[in-house]
N, C-alpha and C positions, 0 to 999 in steps of 0.2 A: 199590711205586713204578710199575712197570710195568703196574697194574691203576687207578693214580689217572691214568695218561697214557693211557688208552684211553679211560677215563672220561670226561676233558677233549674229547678229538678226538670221542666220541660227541656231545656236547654241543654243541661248533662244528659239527658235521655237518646235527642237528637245528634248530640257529639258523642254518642256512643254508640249509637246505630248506621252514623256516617263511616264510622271504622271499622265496623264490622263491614258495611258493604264494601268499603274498600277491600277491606282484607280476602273477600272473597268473589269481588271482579277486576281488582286492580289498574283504581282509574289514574295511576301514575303516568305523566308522560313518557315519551322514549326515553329522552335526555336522562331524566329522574326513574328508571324502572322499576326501583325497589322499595317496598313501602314498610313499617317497620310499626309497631305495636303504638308508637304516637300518633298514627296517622298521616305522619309527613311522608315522602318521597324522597328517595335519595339515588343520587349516581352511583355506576358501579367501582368506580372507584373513589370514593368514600371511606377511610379509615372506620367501616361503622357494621355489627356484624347487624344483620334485618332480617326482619322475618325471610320465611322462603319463596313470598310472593313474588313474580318476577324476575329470580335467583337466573334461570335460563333464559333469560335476557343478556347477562353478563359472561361473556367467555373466560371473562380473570376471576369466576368466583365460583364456585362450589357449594351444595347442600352438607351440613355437621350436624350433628347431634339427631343421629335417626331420621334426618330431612327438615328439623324442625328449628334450623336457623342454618341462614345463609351468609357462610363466611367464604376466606378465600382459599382458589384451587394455589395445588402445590405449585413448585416451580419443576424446570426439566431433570433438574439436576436430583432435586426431591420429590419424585411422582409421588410415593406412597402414602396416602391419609390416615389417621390411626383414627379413632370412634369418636377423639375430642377436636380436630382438625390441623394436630401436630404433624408436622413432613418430615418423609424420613427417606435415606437412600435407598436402592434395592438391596442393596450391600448389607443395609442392617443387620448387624449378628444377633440382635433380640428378634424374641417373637414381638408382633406389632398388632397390639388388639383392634383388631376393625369390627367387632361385634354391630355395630349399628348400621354398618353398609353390607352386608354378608358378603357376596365373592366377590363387587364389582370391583372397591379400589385394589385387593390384590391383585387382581387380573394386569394390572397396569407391568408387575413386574413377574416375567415368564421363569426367574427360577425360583420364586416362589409359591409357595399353595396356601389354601386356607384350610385349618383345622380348628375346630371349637370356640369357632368367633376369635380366632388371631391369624394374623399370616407370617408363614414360616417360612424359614430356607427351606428348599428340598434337600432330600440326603444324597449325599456323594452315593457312587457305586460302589465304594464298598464297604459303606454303612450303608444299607438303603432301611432298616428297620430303624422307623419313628416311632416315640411313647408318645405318651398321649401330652407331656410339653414342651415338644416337638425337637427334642436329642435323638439323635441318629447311633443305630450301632447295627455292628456286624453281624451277620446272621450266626457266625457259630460264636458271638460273645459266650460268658458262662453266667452272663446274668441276667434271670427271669425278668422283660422288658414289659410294664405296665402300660397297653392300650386301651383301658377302658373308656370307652364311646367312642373310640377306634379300631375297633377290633380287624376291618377290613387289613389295617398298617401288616399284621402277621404275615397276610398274605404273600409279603416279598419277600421270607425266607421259607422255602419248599424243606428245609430239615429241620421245620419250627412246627411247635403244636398251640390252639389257642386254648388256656388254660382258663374258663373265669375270667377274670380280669387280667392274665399275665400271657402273653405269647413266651412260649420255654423251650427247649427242648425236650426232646422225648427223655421219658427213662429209660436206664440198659435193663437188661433183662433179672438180673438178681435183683432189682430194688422198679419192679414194677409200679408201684404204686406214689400217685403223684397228690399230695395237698394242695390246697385252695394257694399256695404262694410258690409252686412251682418244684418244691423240696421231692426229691423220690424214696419213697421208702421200701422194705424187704416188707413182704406178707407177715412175715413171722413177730416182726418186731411189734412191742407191746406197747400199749397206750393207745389213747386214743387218735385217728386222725382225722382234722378236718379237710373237707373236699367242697367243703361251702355248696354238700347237695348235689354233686356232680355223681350221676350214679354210675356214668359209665368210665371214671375214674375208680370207681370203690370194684368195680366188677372184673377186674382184671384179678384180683386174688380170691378165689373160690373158697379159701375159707374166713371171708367176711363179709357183713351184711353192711346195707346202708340203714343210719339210726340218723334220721333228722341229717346236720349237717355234717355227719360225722361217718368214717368208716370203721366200723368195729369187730371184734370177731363176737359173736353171738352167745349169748347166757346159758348155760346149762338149766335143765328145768330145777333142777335143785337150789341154782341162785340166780333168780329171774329179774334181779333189781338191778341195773347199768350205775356206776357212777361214772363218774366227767374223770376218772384217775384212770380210767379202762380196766377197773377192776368189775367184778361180777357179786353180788351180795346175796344171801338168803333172806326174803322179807323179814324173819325174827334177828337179826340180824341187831345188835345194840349200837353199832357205828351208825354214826350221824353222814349218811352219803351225799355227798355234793354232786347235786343234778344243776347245778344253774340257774336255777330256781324254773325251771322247766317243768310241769308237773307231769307231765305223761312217763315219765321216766318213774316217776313214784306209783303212778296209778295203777301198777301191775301188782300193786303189794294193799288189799284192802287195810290191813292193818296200821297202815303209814298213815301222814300227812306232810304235806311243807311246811317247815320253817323257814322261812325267807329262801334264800337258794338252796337247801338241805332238804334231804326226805330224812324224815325221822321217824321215829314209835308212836304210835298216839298215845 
């Protein structure tokens, strides 16, 4: 018994190690090029997707899934492969995610490009500004156009600024001062504003500093405590000030501590 059970596991051992060599010299005939996870061979035209041994043997078939199964190429009509080996027109109005093949199968169709592991139409002339899921607009649109991980895209409108994450227009001159989403504000006006850290956004109004993400006008030494309201506090101060729970905003006042997002009294 125990000599017919070694027997057996030799045998699964050697039928496992025949497919493994297969699989990485692929002793398929011509006829049968493509060898597939059973260890059989198969014709290229075979209803059958197989491994990617051999796959460039077959002119009617194509690598899918990151290379790692070989199914079939498009037809003329449907050049374009999307990442799971679906065909699609040039014409396609969707973006078409080829993340798995990076630019090759877009390349097939010249008016389109690839952006963020999908391929796009390109933009008309006179949208040529793409966001980053891949909508085209006009360069003097009025709406701040989100390129983040594209930021190069701004580049096609010369009266656009890249903002952060947002290609915008400039501001006009009475409302200098631009937030993290493109909005322009007056110096004068009050509260807080976020610039998400951009200092050369905050520095455009000389009477405000940059505080973390924010552009503020600056605490008098009499109330040296910020809250997130854009008001200014005296450390004895009995208001519970909402910093965000940010503690540096507290730590100018020894008397304080945090309470969850509050600086408070100890």
């Amino acid at each position: 018994m125990v000599r017919k059970l070694i027997f057996l596991f030799l045998v699964l051992v050697a039928g496992i190690l025949l497919i493994l060599f297969g699989l990485f010299t692929n002793t398929c005939p011509s006829h049968k090029p493509l060898l597939d996870i059973d260890g059989k061979c198969y014709a290229c035209d075979e209803p059958r997707y197989t491994l990617p041994v051999g796959c460039d043997a077959c002119p009617n078939r194509a690598l899918i899934h990151g290379g790692d199964v070989c199914g079939f190429a498009c037809p003329p009509d449907k050049p374009l492969m999307d990442g799971y080996g679906k065909c699609y027109t040039c014409d396609e109005p969707e973006a078409v995610y080829d993340g798995y093949h990076g630019s090759k199968n877009c390349e097939v169709c010249p008016k389109r490009i690839r952006q963020r592991g999908y391929c796009v139409l390109r933009c008309p002339t006179d949208k040529p500004l793409m966001d980053e899921d891949g909508k085209c607009y006009a360069c003097d649109d009025i709406k701040d156009v989100e390129v983040h991980l594209v930021e190069e895209n701004c580049m096609e409108c010369s009266n656009r600024v890249l903002n952060g994450r947002y290609c915008a227009l400039p501001c006009p001159p009475d409302k200098p001062l631009m937030d993290k989403y493109g909005k322009c504000h007056a110096c004068v006006d009050t509260g807080v504003i976020n610039v998400d850290n951009i200092e050369e956004n905050c520095k455009v109004c000389p009477n405000r500093i940059l505080n973390g993400r924010y552009c503020v006008a600056p605490c008098p030494l009499d109330k040296v405590l910020f809250g997130m309201n854009g008001k200014c506090y005296a450390c004895d101060d009995k208001s519970r000030v909402f910093v965000n729970g940010d503690s540096k905003y507290c730590n100018v006042c020894p008397n304080r501590t945090m309470e969850g997002d509050f600086c408070v009294l100890k």
